[in-house]
C-alpha positions as CSV (number, residue, x, y, z in Angstrom):
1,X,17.5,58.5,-69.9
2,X,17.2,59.9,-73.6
3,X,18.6,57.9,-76.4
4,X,21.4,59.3,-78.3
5,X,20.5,59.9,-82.0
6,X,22.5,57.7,-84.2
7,X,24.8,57.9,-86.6
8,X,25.6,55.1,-89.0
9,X,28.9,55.8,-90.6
10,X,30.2,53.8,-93.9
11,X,33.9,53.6,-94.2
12,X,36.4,51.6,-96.9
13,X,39.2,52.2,-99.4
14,X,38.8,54.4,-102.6
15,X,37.2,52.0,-105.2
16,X,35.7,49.3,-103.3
17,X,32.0,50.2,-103.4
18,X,30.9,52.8,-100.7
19,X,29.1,55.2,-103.2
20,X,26.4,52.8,-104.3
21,X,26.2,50.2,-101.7
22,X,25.5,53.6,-99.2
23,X,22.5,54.4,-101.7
24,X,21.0,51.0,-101.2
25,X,21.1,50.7,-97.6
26,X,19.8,54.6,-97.4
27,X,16.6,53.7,-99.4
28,X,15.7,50.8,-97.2
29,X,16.8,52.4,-93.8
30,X,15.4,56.1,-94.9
31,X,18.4,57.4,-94.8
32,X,20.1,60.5,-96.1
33,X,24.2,60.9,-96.9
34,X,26.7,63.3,-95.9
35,X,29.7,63.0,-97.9
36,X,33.2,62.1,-95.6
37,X,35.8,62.8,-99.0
38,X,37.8,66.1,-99.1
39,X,38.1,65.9,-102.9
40,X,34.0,65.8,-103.3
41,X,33.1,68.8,-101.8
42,X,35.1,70.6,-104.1
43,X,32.3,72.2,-107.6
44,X,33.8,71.4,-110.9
45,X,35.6,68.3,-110.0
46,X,33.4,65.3,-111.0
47,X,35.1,62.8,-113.0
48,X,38.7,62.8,-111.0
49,X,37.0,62.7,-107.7
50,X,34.4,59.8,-108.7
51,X,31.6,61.6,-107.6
52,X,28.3,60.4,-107.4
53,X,25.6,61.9,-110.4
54,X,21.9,63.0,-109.2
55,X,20.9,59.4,-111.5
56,X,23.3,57.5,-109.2
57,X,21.9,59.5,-105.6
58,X,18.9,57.7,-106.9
59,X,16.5,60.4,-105.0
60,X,18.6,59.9,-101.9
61,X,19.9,63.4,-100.3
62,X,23.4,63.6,-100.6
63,X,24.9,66.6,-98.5
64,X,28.5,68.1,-98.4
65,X,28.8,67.5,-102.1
66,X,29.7,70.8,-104.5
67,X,30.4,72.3,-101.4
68,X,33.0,75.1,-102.2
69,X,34.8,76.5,-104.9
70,X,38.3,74.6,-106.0
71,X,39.7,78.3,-104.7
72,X,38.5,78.0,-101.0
73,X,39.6,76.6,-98.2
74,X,38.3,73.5,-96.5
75,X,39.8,71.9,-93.2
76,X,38.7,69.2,-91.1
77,X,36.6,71.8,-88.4
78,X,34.8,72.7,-91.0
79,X,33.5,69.4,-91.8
80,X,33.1,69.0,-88.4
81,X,31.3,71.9,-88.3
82,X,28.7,71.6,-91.6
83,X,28.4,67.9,-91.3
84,X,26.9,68.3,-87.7
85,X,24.9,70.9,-88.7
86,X,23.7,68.7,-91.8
87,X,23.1,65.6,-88.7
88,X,20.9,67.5,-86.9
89,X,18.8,68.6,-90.1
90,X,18.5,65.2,-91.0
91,X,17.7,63.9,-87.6
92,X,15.0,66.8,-87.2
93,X,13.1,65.3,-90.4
94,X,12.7,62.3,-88.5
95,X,15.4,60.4,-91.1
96,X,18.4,58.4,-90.5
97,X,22.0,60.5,-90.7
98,X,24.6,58.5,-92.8
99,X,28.1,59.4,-93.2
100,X,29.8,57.8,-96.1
101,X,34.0,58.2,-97.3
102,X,37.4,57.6,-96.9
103,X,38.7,60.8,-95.6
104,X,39.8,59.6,-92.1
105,X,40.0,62.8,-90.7
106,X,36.5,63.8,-91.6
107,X,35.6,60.5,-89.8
108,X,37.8,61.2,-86.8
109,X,36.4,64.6,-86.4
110,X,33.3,63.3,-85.9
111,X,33.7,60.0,-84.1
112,X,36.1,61.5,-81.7
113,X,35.7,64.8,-79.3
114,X,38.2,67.1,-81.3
115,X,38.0,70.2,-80.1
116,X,39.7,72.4,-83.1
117,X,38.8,75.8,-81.5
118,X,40.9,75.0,-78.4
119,X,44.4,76.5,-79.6
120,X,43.7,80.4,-79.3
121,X,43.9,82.2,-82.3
122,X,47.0,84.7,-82.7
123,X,46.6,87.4,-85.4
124,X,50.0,89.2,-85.2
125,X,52.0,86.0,-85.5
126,X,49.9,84.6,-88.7
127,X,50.5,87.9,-90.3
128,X,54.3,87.3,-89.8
129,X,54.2,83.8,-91.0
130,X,52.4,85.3,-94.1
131,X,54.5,87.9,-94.8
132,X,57.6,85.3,-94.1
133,X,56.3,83.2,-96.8
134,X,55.4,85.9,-99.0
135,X,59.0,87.0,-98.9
136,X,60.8,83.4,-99.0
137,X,58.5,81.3,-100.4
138,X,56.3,78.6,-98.4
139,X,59.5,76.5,-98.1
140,X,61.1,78.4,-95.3
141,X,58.0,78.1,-93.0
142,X,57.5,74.5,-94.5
143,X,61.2,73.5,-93.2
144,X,60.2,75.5,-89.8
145,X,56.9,73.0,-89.4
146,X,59.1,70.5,-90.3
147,X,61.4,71.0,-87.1
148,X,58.5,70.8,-85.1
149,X,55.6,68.6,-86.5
150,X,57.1,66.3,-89.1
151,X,53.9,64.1,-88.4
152,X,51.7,67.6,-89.4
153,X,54.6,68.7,-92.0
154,X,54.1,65.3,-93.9
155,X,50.5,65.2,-94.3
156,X,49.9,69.0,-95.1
157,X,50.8,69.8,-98.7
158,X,54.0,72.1,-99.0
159,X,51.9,74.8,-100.9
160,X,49.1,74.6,-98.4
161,X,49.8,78.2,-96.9
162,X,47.3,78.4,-94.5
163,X,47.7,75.2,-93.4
164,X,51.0,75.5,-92.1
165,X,50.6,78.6,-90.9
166,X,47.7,77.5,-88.7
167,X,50.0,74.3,-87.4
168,X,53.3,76.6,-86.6
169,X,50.5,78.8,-84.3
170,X,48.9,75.7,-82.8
171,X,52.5,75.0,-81.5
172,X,53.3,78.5,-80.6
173,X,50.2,78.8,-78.8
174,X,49.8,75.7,-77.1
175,X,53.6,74.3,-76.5
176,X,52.6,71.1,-78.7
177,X,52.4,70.3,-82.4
178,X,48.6,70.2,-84.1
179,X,49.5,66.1,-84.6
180,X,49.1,65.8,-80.9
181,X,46.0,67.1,-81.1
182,X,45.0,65.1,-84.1
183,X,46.3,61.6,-82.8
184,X,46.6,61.6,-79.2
185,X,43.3,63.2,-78.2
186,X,41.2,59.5,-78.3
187,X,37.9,60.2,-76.2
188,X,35.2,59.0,-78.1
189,X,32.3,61.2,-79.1
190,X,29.1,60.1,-76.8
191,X,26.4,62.6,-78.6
192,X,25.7,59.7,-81.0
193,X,24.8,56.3,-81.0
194,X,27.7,55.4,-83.6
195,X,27.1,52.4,-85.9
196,X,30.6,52.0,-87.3
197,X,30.8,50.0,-90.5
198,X,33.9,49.2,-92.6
199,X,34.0,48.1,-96.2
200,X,36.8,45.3,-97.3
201,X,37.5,42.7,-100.2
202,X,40.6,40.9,-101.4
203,X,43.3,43.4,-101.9
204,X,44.2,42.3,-105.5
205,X,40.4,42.7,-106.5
206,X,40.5,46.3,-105.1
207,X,43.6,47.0,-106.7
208,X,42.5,45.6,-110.2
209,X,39.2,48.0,-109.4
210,X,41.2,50.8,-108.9
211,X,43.2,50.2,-111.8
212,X,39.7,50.0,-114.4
213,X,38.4,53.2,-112.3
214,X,41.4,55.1,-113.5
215,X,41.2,54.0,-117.4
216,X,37.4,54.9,-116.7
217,X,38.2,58.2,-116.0
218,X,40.4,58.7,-118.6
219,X,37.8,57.3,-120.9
220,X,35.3,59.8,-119.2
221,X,36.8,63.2,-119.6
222,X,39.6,63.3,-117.0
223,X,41.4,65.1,-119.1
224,X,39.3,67.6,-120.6
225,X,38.1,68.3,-117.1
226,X,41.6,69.4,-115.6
227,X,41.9,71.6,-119.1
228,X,38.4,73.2,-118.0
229,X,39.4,74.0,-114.9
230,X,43.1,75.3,-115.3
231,X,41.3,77.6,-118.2
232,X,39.0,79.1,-115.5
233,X,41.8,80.1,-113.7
234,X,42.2,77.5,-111.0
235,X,46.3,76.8,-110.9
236,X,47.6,73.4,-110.4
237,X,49.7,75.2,-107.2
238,X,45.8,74.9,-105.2
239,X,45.1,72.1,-102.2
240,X,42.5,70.6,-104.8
241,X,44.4,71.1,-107.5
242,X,46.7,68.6,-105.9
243,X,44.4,65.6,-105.5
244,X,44.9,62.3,-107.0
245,X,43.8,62.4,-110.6
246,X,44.4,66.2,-110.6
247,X,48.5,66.6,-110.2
248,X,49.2,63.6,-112.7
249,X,47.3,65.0,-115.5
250,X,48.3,68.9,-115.0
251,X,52.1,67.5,-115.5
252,X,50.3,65.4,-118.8
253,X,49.1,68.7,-120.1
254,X,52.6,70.4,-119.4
255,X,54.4,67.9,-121.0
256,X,56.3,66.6,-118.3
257,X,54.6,63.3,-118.5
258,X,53.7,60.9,-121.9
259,X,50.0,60.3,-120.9
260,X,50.9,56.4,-119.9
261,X,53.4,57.7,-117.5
262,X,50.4,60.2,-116.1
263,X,48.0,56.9,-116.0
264,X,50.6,54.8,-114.7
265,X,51.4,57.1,-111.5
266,X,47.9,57.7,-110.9
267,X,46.7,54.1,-110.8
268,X,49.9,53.3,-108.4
269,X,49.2,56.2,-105.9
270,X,45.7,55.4,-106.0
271,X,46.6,51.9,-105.0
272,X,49.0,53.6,-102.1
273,X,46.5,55.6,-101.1
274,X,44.0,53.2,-100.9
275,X,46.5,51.1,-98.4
276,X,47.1,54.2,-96.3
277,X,43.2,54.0,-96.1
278,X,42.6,50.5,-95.3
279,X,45.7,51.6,-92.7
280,X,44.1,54.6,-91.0
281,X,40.9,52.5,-90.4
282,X,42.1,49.1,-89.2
283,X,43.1,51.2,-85.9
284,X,39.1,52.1,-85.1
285,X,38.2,48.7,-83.2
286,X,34.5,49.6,-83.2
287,X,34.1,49.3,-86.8
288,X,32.1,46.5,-88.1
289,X,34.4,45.1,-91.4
290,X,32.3,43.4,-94.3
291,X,34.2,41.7,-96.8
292,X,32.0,42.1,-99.8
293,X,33.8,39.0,-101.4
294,X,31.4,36.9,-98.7
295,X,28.3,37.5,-100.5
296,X,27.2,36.0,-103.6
297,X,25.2,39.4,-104.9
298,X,25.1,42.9,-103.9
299,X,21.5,42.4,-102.4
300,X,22.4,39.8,-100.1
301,X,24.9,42.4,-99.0
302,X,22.8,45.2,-98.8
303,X,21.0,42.8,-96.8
304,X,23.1,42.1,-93.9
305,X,24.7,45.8,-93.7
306,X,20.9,47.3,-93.2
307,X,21.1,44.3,-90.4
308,X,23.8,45.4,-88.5
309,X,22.0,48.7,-88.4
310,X,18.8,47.6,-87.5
311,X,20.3,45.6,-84.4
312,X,23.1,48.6,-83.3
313,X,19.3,50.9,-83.4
């Protein structure tokens, strides 16, 4: 019987270390990284998202990165979609596929058999729904999702046209909302030989991280970024436009917000967020957790993560 090719797969809460501890364990497994974070794919967006520099990849390949435009559209089957077309190119060079973030959805549409093709696709009714909320505004088919997916209608961002318009025809064509097919489809994935591993440390630590990453990125730019790219045109109404980092500092720039308030919100939903994460993840039992607060130095760590992955191999 062949083996399955494996797939190591790096998961944690915003702040806690993924980006460079991934980097170490690539260069001593020959590994190469595909990027699991929906804000990171998106060109322009560096200091906001915390993405990693070309200095910090450290001559590692990093895939799924500057991606798409802040304009374009990005869902979970097309991850699903580029990242296992990005695993079998790094498989084919003979290297070790990793899989690194905290977008659980990425990481679900992988580690699970999600099939996102299966609802069938119906033209005429999307053109309605478009035309609807071209008329009245995304709120009335936002409050229609709503009656039938709140589960789908809470994660999906009320501007998020396509999105909605693509749950409210999931349910029209398949009699159940786009949540059931999110949540309640559990069969594992068997094309690879999954090595799950989860990041942890003491939840103050993380938070007082998270807290110095913000001030950071203020320090770095943050704002002059979100100027740059509302002056090329990209409006704060956008799905990226409304990530963590971005929304709090467009209301800054408007004057809604003194720039402590803007800092203030953004280090608290950043903590929140980082919860949800640390949520969404304690529910996958084959994840391995490592509590970096175990190990005395970061090489010790590295250390013991590249055994795991020799052992699972």
């Amino acid at each position: 019987m062949q083996k399955k090719p494996p797939l190591i797969i790096i998961v944690g809460p915003t702040a806690v270390g993924k980006t460079s501890i991934s980097v170490d364990v690539a260069k001593q497994i020959d590994g190469e990284i595909i990027s699991a974070d929906s804000m990171q794919i998106y060109r322009y967006m560096n200091i906001g998202t915390a993405k990693i520099s070309k200095s910090e990849m450290n001559g590692i390949n990093h895939y799924l990165i500057d991606e798409v435009y802040p304009v374009e559209d990005f869902s979970v089957s097309d991850f699903q979609a580029k990242a296992t077309e990005y695993i079998d190119i790094i498989l084919d060079k003979g290297k070790l596929p990793m899989i690194v973030g905290g977008t659980g959805l990425y990481v679900n549409s992988l580690v699970y058999d999600l099939d996102f093709s299966q609802a069938i696709s119906n033209w005429e009714l999307r053109d309605e729904y478009l035309k609807k909320a071209e008329k009245y505004g995304n709120e009335c088919i936002y409050e229609e999702l709503k009656k039938i997916d709140i589960e789908s209608a809470n994660r999906i961002h009320i501007n998020d046209t396509k999105r909605i318009i693509r749950a409210l025809e999931i349910y029209h064509e398949t009699g159940k909302p786009m949540s059931y097919f999110y949540k309640d489809f559990r069969k594992e994935n068997n094309k690879y030989n999954i090595i799950f591993i989860g990041l942890t440390m003491d939840r103050n630590k993380l938070y007082e991280r998270i807290n110095r990453r913000v001030d950071n990125m203020i320090e770095s730019g943050l704002i002059d970024e979100v100027k740059s790219l509302l002056a090329m045109g990209y409006s704060e109404d956008l799905v990226s436009m409304q990530g963590l980092g971005y929304k709090e500092i467009v209301q800054y720039i408007k004057g809604n917000y003194s720039l402590d308030k803007a800092i203030e919100i953004l280090k608290r939903d950043s903590r929140r967020y980082a919860k949800r994460q640390l949520t969404w993840f304690r529910r996958e039992e084959r994840i391995k957790w490592v509590n970096i607060d175990d190990y005395e130095n970061k090489s010790l760590l590295i250390d013991y993560i590249v055994k795991i992955i020799m052992e699972e191999l």
